[in-house]
N, C-alpha and C positions, 0 to 999 in steps of 0.2 A: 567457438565464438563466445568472446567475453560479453556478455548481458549490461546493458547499461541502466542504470535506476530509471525511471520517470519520475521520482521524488527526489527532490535535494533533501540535504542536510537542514539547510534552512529554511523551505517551507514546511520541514517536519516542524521544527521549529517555532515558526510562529502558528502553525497549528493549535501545537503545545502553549503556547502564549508564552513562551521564554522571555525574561527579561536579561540585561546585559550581565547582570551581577550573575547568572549560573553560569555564562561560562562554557569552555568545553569538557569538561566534567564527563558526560555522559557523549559523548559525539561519539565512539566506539559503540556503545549499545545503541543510540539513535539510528546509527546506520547498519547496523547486522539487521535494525529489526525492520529498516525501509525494505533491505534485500530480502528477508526471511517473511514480508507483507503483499512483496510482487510477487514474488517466487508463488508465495499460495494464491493468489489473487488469479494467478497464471493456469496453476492447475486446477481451478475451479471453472476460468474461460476453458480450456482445453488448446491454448495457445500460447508463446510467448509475445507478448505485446509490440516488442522492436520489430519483430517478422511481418507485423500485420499493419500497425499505423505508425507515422513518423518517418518514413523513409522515404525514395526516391520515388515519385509516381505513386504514392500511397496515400490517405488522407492523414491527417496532424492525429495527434494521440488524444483519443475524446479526455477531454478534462475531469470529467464523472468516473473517468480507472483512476484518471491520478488521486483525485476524492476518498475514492473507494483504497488503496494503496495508505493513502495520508490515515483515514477512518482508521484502519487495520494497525497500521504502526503504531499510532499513537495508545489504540486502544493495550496491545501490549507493553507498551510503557507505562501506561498507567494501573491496568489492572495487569501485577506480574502472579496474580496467583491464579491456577490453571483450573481452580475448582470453587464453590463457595456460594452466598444465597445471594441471588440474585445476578450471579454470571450469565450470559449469553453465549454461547457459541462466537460468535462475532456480531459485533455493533448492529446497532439497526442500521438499515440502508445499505450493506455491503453487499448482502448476497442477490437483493434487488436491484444497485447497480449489475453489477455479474450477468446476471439473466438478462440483461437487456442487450449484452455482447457474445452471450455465450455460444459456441458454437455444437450444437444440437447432433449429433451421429446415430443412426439405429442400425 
């Protein structure tokens, strides 16, 4: 089953605050990093999110994953370096979103 973003291209986008003069420049990295934002986002809920909301008989996709997805993306496009002072793990809010979806197993 091919996975479908919950983030465009262009809400990463105006996330980012892009103006028209960038261009599509980076739209190859913009989108590895929406997929490579869900994907972790994903294994941190312990679900894929198309399975669970958004579908047929299902409620809409809470807005707060997409947030949390956008948060995450962006945050890798803007800090590309993996180490250094005052990095985070990931953004404030992300994992606080998460936990409020997250599916809990023992």
């Amino acid at each position: 089953m091919i996975q479908v973003a919950i983030l465009t291209l262009d809400q990463l986008k105006e996330h980012l605050a892009f103006t028209d003069d960038i261009g599509t420049a980076d739209d190859a990295l913009l989108t590895r990093l929406i997929a490579a934002a869900q994907n972790h986002i994903e294994r941190l809920l312990g679900f894929v999110i198309e399975d669970t909301y958004g579908g047929v008989d299902q409620d809409p996709i809470p807005p707060s994953l997409v947030e949390a997805v956008s948060q995450l993306a962006a945050w890798w496009y803007e800090i590309r370096e993996a180490a250094g002072e005052g990095h985070r793990e990931v953004p404030y809010g992300v994992r606080e979103i998460v936990t409020e979806y997250r599916e809990f197993t023992f």
